[in-house]
VEXVEX-159421 format. One record per residue: residue in one letter; y, x, z of N, C-alpha, C, O in turn. Coordinates in nm, 3 decimals. Layout:
REM VEXVEX-159421
[atom "a",[Y,X,Z],[Y,X,Z],[Y,X,Z],[Y,X,Z]]
...
END
This chain:
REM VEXVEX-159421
[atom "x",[-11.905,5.534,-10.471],[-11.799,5.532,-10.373],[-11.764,5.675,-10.334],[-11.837,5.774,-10.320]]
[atom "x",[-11.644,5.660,-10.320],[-11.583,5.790,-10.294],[-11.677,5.883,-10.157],[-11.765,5.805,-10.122]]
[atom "x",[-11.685,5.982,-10.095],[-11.726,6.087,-10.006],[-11.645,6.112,-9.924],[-11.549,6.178,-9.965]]
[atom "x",[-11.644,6.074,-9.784],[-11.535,6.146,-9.714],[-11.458,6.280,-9.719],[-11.337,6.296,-9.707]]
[atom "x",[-11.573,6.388,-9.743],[-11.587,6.518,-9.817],[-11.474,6.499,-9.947],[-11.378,6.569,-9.977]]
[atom "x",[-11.513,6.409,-9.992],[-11.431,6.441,-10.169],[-11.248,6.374,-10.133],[-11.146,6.414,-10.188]]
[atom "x",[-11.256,6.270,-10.032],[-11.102,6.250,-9.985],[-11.066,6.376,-9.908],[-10.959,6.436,-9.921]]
[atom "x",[-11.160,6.408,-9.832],[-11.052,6.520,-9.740],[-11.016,6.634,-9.843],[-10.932,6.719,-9.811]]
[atom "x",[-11.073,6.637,-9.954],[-11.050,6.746,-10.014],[-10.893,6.699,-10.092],[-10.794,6.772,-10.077]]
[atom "x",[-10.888,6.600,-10.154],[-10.805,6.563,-10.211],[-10.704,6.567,-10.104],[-10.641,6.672,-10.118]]
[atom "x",[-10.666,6.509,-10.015],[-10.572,6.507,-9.887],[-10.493,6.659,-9.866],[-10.388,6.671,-9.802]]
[atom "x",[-10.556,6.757,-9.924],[-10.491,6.927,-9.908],[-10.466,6.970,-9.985],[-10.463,7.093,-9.984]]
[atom "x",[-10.435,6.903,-10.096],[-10.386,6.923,-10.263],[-10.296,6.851,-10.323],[-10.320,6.739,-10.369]]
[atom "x",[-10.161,6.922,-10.328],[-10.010,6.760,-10.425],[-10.078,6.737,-10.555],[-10.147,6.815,-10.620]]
[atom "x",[-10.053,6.645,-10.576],[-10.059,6.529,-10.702],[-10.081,6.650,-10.845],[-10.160,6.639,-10.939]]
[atom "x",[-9.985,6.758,-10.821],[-9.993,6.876,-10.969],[-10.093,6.939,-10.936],[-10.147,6.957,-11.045]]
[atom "x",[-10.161,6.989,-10.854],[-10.297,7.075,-10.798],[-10.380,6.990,-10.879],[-10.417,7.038,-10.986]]
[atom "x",[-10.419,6.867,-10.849],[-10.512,6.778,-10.835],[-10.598,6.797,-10.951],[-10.718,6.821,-10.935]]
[atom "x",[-10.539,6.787,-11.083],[-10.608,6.843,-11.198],[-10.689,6.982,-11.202],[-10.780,6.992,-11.284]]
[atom "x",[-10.664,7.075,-11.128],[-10.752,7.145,-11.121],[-10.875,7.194,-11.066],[-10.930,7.299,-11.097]]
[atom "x",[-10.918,7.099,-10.972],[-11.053,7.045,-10.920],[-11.108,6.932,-10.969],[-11.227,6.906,-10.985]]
[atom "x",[-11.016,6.867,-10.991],[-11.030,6.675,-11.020],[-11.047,6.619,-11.149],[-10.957,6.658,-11.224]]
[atom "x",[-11.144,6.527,-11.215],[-11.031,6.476,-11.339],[-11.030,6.305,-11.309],[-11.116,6.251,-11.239]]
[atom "x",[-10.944,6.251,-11.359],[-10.930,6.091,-11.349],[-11.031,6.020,-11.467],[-11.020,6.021,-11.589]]
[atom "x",[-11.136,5.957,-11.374],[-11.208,5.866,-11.452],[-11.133,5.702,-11.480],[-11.129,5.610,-11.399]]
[atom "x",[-11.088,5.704,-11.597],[-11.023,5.571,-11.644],[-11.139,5.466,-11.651],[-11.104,5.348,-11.644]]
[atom "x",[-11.256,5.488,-11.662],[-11.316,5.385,-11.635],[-11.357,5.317,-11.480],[-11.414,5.208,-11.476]]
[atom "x",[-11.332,5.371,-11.387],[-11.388,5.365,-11.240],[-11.214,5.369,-11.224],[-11.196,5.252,-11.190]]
[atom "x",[-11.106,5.417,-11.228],[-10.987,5.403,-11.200],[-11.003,5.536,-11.082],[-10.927,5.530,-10.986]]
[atom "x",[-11.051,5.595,-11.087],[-11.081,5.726,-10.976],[-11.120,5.862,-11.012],[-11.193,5.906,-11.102]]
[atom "x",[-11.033,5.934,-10.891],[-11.015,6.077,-10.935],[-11.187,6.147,-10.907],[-11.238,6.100,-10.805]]
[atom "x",[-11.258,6.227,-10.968],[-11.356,6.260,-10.957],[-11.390,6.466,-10.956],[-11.336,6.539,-11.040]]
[atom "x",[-11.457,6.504,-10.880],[-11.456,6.657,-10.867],[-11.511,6.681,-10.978],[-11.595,6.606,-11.030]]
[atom "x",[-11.463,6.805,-11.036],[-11.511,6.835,-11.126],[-11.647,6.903,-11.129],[-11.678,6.901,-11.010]]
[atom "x",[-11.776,6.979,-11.215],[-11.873,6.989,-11.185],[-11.872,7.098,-11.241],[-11.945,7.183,-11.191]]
[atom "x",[-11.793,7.137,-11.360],[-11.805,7.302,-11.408],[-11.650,7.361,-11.343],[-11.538,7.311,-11.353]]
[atom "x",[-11.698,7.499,-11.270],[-11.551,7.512,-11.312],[-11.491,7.594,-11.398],[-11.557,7.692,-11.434]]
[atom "x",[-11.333,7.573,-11.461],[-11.308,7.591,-11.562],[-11.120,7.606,-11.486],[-11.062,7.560,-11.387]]
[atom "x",[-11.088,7.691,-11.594],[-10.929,7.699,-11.563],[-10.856,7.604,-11.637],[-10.799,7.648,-11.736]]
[atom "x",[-10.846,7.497,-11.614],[-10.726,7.380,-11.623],[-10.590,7.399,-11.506],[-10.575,7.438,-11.391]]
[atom "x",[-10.507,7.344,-11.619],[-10.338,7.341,-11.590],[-10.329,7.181,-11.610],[-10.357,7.103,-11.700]]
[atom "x",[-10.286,7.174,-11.502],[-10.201,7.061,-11.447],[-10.062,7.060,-11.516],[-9.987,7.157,-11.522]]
[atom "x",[-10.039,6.930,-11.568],[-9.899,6.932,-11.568],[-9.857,6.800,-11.552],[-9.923,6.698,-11.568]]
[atom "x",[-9.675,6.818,-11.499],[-9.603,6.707,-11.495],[-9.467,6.729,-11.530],[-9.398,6.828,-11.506]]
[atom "x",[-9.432,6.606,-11.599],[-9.309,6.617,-11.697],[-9.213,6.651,-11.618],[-9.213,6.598,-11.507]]
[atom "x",[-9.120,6.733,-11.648],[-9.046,6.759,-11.530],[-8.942,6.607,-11.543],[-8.972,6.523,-11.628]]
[atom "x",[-8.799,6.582,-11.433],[-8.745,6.489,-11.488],[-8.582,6.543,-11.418],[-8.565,6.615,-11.319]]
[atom "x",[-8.483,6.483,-11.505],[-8.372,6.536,-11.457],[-8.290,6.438,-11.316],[-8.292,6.318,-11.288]]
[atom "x",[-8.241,6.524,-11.271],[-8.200,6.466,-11.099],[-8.063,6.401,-11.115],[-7.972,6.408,-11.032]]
[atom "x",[-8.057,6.319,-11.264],[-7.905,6.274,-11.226],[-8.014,6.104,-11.237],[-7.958,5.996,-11.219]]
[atom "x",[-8.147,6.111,-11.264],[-8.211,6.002,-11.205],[-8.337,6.000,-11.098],[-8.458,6.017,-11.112]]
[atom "x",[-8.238,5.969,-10.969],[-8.262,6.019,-10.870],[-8.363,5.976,-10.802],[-8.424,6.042,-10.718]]
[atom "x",[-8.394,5.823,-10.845],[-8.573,5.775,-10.767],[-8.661,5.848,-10.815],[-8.754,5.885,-10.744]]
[atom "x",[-8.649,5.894,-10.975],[-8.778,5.918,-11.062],[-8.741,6.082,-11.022],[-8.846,6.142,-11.002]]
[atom "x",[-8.619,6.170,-11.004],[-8.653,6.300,-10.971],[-8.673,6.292,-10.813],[-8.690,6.403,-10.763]]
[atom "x",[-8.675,6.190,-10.728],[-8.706,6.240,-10.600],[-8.897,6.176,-10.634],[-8.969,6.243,-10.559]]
[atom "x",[-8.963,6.101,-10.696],[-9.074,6.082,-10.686],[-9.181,6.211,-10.762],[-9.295,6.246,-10.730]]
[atom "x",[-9.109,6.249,-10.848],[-9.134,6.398,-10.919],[-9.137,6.520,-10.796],[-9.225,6.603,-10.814]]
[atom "x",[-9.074,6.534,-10.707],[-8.984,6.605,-10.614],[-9.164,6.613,-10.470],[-9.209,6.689,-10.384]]
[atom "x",[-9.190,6.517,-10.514],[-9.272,6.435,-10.368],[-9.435,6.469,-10.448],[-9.537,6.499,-10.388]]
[atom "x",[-9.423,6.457,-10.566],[-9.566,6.494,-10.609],[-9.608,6.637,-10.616],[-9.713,6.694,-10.586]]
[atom "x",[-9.477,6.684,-10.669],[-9.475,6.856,-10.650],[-9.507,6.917,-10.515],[-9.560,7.027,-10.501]]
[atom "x",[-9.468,6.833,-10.412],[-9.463,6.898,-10.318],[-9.584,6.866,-10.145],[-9.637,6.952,-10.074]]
[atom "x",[-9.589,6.684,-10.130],[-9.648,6.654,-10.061],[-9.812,6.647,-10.099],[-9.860,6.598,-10.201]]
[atom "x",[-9.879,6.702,-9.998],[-9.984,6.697,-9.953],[-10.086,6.552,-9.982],[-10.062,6.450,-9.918]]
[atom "x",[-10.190,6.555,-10.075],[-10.316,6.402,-10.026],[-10.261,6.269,-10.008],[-10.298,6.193,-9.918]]
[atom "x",[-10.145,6.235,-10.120],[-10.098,6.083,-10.097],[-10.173,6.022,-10.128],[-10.201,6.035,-10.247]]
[atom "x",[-10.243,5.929,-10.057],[-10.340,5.789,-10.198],[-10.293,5.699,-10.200],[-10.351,5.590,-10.207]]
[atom "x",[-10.155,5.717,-10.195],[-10.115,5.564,-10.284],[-9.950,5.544,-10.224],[-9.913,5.581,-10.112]]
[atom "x",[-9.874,5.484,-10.318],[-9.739,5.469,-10.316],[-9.632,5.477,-10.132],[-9.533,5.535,-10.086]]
[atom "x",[-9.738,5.379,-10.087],[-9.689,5.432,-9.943],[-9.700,5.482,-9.842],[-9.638,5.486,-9.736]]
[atom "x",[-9.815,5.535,-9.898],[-9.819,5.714,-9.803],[-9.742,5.779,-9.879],[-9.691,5.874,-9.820]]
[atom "x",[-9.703,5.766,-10.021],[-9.627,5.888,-10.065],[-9.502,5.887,-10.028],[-9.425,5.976,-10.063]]
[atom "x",[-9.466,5.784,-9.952],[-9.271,5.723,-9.935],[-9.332,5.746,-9.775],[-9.268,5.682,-9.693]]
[atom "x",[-9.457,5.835,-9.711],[-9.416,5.824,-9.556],[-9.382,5.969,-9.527],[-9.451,6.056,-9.581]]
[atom "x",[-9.307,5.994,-9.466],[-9.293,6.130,-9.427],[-9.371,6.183,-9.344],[-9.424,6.107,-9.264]]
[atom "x",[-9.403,6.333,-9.337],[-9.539,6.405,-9.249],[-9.438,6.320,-9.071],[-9.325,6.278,-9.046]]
[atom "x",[-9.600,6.341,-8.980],[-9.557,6.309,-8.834],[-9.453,6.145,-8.846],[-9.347,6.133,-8.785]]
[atom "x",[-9.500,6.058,-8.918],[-9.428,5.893,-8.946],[-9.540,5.861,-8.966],[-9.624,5.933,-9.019]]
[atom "x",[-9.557,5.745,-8.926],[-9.630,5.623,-8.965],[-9.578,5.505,-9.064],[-9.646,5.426,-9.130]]
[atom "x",[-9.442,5.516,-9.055],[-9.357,5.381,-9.132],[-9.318,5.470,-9.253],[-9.256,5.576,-9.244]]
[atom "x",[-9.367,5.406,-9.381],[-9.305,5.434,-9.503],[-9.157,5.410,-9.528],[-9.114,5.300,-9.491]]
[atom "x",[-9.056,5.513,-9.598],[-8.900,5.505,-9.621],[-8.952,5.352,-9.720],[-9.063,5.303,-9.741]]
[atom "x",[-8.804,5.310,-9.767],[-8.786,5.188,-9.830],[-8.758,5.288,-9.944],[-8.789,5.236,-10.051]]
[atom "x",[-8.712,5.406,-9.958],[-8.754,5.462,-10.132],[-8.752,5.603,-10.122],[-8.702,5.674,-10.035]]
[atom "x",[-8.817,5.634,-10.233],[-8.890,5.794,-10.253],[-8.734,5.888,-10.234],[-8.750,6.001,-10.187]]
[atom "x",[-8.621,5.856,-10.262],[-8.550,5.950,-10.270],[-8.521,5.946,-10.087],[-8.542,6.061,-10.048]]
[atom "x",[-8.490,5.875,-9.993],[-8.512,5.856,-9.846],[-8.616,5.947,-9.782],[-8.591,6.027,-9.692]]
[atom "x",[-8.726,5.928,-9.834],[-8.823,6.073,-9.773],[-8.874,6.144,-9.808],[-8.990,6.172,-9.779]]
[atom "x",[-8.761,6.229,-9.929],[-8.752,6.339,-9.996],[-8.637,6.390,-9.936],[-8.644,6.512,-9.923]]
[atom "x",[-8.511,6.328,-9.886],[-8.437,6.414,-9.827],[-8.506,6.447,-9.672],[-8.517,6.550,-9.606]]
[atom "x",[-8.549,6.294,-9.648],[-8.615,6.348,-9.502],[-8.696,6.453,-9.520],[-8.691,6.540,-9.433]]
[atom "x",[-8.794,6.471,-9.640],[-8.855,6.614,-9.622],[-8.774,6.709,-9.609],[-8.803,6.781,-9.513]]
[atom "x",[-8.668,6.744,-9.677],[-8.590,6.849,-9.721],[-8.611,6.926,-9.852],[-8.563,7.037,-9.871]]
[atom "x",[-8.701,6.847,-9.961],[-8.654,6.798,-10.078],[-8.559,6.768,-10.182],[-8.558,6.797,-10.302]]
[atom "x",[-8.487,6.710,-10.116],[-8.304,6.724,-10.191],[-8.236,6.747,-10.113],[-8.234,6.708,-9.997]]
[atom "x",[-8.131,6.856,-10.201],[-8.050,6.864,-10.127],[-7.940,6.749,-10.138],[-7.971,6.638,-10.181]]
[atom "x",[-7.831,6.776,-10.105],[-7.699,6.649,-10.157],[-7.714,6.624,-10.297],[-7.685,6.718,-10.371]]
[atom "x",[-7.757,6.502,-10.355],[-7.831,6.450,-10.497],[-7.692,6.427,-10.555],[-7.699,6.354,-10.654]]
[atom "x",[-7.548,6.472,-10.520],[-7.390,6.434,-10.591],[-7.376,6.576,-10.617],[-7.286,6.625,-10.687]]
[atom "x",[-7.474,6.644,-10.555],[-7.445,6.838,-10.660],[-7.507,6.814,-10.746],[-7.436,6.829,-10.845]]
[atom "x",[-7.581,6.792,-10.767],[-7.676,6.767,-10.904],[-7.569,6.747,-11.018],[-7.518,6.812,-11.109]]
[atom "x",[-7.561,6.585,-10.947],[-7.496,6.490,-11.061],[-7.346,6.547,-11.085],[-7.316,6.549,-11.204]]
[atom "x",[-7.267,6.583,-11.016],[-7.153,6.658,-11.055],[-7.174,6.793,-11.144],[-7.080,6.835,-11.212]]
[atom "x",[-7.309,6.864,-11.140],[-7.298,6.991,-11.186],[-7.342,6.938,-11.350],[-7.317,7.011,-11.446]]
[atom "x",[-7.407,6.806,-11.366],[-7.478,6.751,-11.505],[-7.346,6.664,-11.593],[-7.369,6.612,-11.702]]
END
């Protein structure tokens, strides 16, 4: 079972950090600290913003803080109530800007 220690750590690191302390055990379904350390790169596909759930959920991993799980990641910091979708509290972060510049400039 997870460590309070090993969540709070995760909680101060976005989703792209995470690989570089962490790795995901597919057998346990859980992220685990790593024990040597070593310089690993994180990566995530980038995605283009004329599709706007999947670039505002891209947008939210890059950027927010210790989500564990889909609706903490749709809650905005200082909220308790999760948005009804990732692109909603990505602008509430200030995350996107007007998502029709995008799509007009593509």
């Amino acid at each position: 079972e997870e460590s309070r220690q090993q969540i709070s750590e995760i909680r101060n690191v976005t989703f792209a950090q995470l690989p570089e302390t962490h790795w995901f055990n597919q057998k346990t379904n859980r992220w685990q600290k790593r024990k040597r350390e070593r310089q690993i790169v994180g990566r995530l596909y980038p995605v283009l913003p004329n599709h706007t759930e999947k670039f505002a959920l891209y947008q939210l991993l890059l950027y927010k803080k210790g989500p564990l799980g889909w609706d903490d990641l749709k809650t905005p910091p200082n909220s308790t109530t999760p948005c009804k979708t990732f692109v909603e509290c990505a602008k509430l972060m200030g995350l996107l800007d007007d998502i029709e510049i995008w799509r007009r400039t593509l």
